[in-house]
LUMSE-784857 format. One record per residue (C-alpha): residue number from 1; residue in one letter; x, y, z. Coordinates in Angstrom, 1 decimal. Example, Ala and Ser with C-alpha at 12.3 -4.5 7.8 and 13.67 -1.06 7.14 Angstrom:
2
FIDO|resi|resn|xx|yy|zz
FIDO|1|A|12.3|-4.5|7.8
FIDO|2|S|13.7|-1.1|7.1
# end
This chain:
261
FIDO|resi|resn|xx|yy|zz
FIDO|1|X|0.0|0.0|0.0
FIDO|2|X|2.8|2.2|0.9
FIDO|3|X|5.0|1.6|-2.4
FIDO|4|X|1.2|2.5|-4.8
FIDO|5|X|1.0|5.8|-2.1
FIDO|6|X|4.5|6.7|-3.2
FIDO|7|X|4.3|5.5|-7.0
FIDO|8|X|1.3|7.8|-7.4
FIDO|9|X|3.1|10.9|-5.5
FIDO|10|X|6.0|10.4|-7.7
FIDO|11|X|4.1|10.2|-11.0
FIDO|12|X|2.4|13.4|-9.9
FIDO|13|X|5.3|15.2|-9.7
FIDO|14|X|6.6|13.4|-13.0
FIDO|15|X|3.3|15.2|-14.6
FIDO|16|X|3.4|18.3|-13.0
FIDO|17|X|6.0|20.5|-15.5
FIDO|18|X|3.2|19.3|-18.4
FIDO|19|X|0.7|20.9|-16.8
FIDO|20|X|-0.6|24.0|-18.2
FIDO|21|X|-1.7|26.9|-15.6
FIDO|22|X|-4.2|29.2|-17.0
FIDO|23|X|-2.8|33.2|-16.8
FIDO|24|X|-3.9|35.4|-14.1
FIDO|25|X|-5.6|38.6|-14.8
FIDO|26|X|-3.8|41.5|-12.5
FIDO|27|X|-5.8|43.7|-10.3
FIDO|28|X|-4.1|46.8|-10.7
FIDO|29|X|-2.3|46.5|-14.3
FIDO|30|X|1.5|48.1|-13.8
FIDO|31|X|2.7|50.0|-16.6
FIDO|32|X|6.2|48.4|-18.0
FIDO|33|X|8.3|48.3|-20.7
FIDO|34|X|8.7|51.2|-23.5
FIDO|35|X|9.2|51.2|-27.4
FIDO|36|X|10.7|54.4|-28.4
FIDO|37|X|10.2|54.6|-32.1
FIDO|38|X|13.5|56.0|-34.1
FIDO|39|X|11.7|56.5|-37.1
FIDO|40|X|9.8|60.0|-37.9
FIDO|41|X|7.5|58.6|-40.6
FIDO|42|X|3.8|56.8|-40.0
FIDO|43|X|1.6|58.6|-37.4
FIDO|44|X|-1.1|55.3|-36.6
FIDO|45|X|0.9|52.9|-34.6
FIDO|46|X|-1.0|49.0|-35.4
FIDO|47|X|0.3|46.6|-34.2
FIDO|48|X|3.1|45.4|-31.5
FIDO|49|X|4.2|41.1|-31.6
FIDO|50|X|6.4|39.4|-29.5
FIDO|51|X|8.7|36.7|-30.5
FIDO|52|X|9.0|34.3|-27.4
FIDO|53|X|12.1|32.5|-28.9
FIDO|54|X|14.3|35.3|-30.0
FIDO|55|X|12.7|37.6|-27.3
FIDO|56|X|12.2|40.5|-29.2
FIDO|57|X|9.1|43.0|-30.4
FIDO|58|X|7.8|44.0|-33.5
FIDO|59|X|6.4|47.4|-34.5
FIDO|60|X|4.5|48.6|-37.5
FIDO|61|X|2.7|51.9|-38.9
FIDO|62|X|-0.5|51.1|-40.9
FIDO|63|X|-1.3|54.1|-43.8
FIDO|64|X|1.8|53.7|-46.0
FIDO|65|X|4.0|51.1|-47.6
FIDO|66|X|7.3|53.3|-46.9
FIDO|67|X|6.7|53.7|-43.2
FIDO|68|X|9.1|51.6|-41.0
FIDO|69|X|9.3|48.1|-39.4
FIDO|70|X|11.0|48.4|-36.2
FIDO|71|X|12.4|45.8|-33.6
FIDO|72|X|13.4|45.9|-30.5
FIDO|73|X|14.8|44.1|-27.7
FIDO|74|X|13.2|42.7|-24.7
FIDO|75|X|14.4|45.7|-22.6
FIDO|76|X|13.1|47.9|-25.5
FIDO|77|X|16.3|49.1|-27.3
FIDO|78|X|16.3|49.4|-31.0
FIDO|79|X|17.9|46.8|-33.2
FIDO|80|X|16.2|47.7|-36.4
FIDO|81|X|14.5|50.0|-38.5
FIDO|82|X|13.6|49.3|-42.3
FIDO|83|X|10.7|50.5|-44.6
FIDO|84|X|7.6|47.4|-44.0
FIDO|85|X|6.7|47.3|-48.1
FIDO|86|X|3.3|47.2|-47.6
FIDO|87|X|0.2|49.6|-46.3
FIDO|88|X|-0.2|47.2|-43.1
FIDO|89|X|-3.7|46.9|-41.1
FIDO|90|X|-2.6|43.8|-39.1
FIDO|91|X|1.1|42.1|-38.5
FIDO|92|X|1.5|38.7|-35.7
FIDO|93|X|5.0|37.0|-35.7
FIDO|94|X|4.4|33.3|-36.6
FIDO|95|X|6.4|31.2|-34.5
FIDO|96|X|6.0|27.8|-36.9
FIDO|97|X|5.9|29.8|-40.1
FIDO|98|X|8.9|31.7|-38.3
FIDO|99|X|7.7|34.6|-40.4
FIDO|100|X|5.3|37.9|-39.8
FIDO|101|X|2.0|37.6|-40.7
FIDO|102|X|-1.0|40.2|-41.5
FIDO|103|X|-3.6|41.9|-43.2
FIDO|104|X|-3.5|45.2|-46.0
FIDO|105|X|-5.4|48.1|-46.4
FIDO|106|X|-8.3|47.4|-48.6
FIDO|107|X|-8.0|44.5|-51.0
FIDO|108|X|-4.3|43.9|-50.3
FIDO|109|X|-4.7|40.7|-49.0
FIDO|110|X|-2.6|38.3|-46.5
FIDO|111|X|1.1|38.8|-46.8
FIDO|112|X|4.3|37.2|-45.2
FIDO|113|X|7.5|38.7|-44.1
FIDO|114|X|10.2|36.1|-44.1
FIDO|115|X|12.7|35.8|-40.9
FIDO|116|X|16.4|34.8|-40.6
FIDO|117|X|17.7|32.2|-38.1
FIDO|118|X|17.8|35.4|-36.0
FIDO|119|X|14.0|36.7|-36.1
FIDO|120|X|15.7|39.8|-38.5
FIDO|121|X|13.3|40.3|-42.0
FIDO|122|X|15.5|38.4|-44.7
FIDO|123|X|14.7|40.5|-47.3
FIDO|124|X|12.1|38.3|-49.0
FIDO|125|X|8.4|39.0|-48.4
FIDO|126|X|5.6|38.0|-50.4
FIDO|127|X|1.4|38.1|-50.6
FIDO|128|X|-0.2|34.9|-49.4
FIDO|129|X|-3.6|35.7|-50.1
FIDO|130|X|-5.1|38.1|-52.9
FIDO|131|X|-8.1|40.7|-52.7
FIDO|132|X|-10.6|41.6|-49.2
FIDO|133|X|-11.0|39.2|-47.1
FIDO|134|X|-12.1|41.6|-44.2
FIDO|135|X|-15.3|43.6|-43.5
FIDO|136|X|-14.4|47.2|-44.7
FIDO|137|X|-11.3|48.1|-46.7
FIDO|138|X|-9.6|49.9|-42.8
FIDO|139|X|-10.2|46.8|-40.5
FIDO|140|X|-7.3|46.2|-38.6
FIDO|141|X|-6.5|42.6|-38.3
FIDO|142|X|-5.4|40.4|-34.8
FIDO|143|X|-4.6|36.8|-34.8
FIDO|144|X|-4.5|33.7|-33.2
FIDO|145|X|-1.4|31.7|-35.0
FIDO|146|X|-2.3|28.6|-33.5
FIDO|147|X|-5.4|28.4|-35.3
FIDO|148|X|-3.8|30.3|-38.1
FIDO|149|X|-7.0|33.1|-38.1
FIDO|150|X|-7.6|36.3|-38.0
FIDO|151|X|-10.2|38.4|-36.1
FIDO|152|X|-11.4|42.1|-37.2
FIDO|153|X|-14.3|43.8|-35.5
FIDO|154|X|-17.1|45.9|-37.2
FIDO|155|X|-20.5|46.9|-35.9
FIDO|156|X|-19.8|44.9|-33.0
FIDO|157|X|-19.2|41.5|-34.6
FIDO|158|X|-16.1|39.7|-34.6
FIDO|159|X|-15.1|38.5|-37.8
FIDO|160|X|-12.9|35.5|-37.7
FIDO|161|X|-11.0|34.5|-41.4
FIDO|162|X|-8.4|31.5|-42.5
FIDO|163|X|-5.1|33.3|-43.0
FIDO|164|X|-4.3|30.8|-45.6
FIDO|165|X|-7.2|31.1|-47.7
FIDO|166|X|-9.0|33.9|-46.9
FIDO|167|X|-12.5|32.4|-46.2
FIDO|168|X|-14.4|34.1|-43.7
FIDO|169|X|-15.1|31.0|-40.7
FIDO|170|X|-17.3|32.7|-38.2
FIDO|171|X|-19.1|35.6|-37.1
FIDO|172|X|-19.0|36.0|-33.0
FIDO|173|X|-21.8|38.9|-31.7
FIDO|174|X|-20.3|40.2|-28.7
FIDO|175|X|-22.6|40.7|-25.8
FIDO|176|X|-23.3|41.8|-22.5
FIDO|177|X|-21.9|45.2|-23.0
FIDO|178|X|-23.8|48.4|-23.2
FIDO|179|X|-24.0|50.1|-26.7
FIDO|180|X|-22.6|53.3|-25.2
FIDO|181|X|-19.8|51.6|-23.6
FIDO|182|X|-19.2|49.9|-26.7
FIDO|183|X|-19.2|53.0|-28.9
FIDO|184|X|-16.9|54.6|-26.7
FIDO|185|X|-13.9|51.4|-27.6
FIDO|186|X|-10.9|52.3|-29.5
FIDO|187|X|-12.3|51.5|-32.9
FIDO|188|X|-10.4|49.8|-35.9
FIDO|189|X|-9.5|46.3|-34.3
FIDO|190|X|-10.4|44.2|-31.1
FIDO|191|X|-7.4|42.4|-29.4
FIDO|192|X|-6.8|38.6|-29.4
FIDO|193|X|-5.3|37.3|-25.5
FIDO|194|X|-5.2|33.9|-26.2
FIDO|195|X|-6.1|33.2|-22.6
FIDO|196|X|-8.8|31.1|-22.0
FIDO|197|X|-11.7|32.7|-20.8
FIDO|198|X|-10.6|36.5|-21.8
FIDO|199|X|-10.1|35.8|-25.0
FIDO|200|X|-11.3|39.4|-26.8
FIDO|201|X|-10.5|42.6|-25.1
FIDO|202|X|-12.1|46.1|-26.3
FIDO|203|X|-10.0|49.7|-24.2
FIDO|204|X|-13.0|52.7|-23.6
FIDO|205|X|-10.9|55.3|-24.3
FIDO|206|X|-12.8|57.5|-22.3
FIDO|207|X|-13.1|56.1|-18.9
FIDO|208|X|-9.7|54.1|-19.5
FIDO|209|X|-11.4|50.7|-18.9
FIDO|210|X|-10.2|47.2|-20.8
FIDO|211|X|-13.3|45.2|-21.4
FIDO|212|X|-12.8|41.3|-21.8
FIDO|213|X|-14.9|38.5|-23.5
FIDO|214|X|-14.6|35.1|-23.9
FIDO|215|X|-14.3|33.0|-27.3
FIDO|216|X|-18.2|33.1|-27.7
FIDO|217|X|-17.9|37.2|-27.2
FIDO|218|X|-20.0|37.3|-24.1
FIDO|219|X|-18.4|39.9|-21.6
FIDO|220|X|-16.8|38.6|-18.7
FIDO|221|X|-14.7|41.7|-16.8
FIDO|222|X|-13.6|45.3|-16.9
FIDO|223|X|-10.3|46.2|-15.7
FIDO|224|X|-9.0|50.0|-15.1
FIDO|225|X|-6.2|51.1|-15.7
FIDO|226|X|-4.0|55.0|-15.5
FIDO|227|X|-2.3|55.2|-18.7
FIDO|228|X|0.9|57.0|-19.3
FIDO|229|X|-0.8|59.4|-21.5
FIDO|230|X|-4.0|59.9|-23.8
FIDO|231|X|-5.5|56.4|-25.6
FIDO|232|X|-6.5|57.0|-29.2
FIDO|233|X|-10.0|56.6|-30.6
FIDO|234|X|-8.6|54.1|-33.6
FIDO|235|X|-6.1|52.0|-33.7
FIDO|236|X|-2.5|52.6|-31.7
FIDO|237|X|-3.6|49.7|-29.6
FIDO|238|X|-1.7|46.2|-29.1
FIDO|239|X|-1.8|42.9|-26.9
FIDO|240|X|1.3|40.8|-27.0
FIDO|241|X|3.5|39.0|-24.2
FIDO|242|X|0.3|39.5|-21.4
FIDO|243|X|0.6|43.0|-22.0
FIDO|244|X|-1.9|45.9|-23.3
FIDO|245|X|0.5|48.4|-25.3
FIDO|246|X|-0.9|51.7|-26.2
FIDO|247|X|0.8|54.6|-28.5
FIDO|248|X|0.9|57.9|-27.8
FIDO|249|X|1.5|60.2|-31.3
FIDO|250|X|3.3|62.8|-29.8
FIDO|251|X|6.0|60.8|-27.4
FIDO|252|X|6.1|58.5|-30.7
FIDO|253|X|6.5|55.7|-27.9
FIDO|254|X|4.9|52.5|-27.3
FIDO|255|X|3.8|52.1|-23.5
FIDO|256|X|2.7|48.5|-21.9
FIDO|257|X|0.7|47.8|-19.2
FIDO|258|X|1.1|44.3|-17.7
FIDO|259|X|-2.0|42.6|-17.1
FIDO|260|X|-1.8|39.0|-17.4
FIDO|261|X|0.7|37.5|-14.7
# end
């Protein structure tokens, strides 16, 4: 009886590093980690992605093909700066693909940067996917690699596409939410957690409250937060790496808030 006790105790703790703990959601978020942006070109900040294996960021403008791509380090210094090539509405690092992923203005399409060994652009980029696959020609694009989709919001639907094909998959109506709270969200995009449970995430930017809703869209819980400085009313909003990251035009700097511990 004693040797089964100790056998099962032992394969418990065998088990244990395979076991996946869901991700906390803070009480207070704590503002962290800075992206100052070198460049002076692109004014509507769209999208921040975190590459877990290189430990570095990426950085995009959406409105013009000549406005930069910039990386940074995990501490948030600079390491590189080059013109993206396309008018971006959506960019995700892909860790199997190992390149970065998104959607264009309009009928674009899907495009893919390719990486080198060391998560830099290689100089070789290409479209993956030709003409709209989104709602309206500005909808900024999140996604959730694993499933290899996309999500855009418009009239407070979430519109989910393959990002190999193109074909539109599902339509999630977000509830539980007032209409005036949700016309007061940052419009453009909604943000993809990939926690379980808080799956969505709308910011009010004028009460400086992160609404969350699960994978069906029904609202689960508001968070406040005190950000650094003004939140914009489209776009210049992020979620990578259990952080919120907002842009402020002025400071030209990306501030994160961590709120998933």
């Amino acid at each position: 009886m004693k040797s089964n006790y100790i056998l099962i105790i032992a394969s418990f703790l065998f088990l244990m590093p395979f076991v996946k703990v869901n991700a906390q959601l803070a009480d207070i978020p704590r503002k962290d980690i800075e992206l100052a942006i070198t460049s002076q070109s692109g004014n509507n900040g769209i999208s921040v992605s975190w590459n877990e294996e290189k430990r570095i960021y990426y950085t995009v403008y959406g409105g013009s093909a000549t406005y930069p791509l910039e990386i940074f380090s995990e501490d948030g210094k600079n390491i590189f700066s080059k013109e993206i090539g396309y008018d971006i509405r959506g960019l995700a690092y892909h860790e199997k693909w190992n390149c970065l992923i998104g959607n264009l203005y309009d009928d674009g399409g899907y495009y893919k940067i390719y990486l080198d060994e060391s998560g830099i652009p290689d100089g070789r980029s290409e479209i993956v996917v030709n003409g709209r696959h989104q709602p309206t020609s500005q909808s900024g694009g999140t996604f959730n690699t694993k499933k290899n989709v996309m999500y855009t919001i418009y009239d407070s639907n979430i519109y989910t596409y393959s990002i190999e094909d193109g074909l539109e998959l599902e339509e999630i109506q977000l509830s539980g939410l007032s209409q005036k709270d949700l016309e007061s969200c940052v419009s453009g995009m909604v943000l993809y957690t990939g926690h379980r449970g808080y799956e969505f995430m709308l910011v009010n930017y004028q009460n400086y409250q992160m609404y969350f809703f699960n994978e069906r869209g029904k609202f689960v819980n508001t968070l406040s937060f005190d950000p650094a400085g003004y939140i914009s009313t489209k776009y210049n909003l992020a979620f990578c790496n259990n952080r919120l990251w907002s842009y402020n035009k002025n400071s030209r700097k990306w501030t994160s808030y961590l709120i998933f511990f």
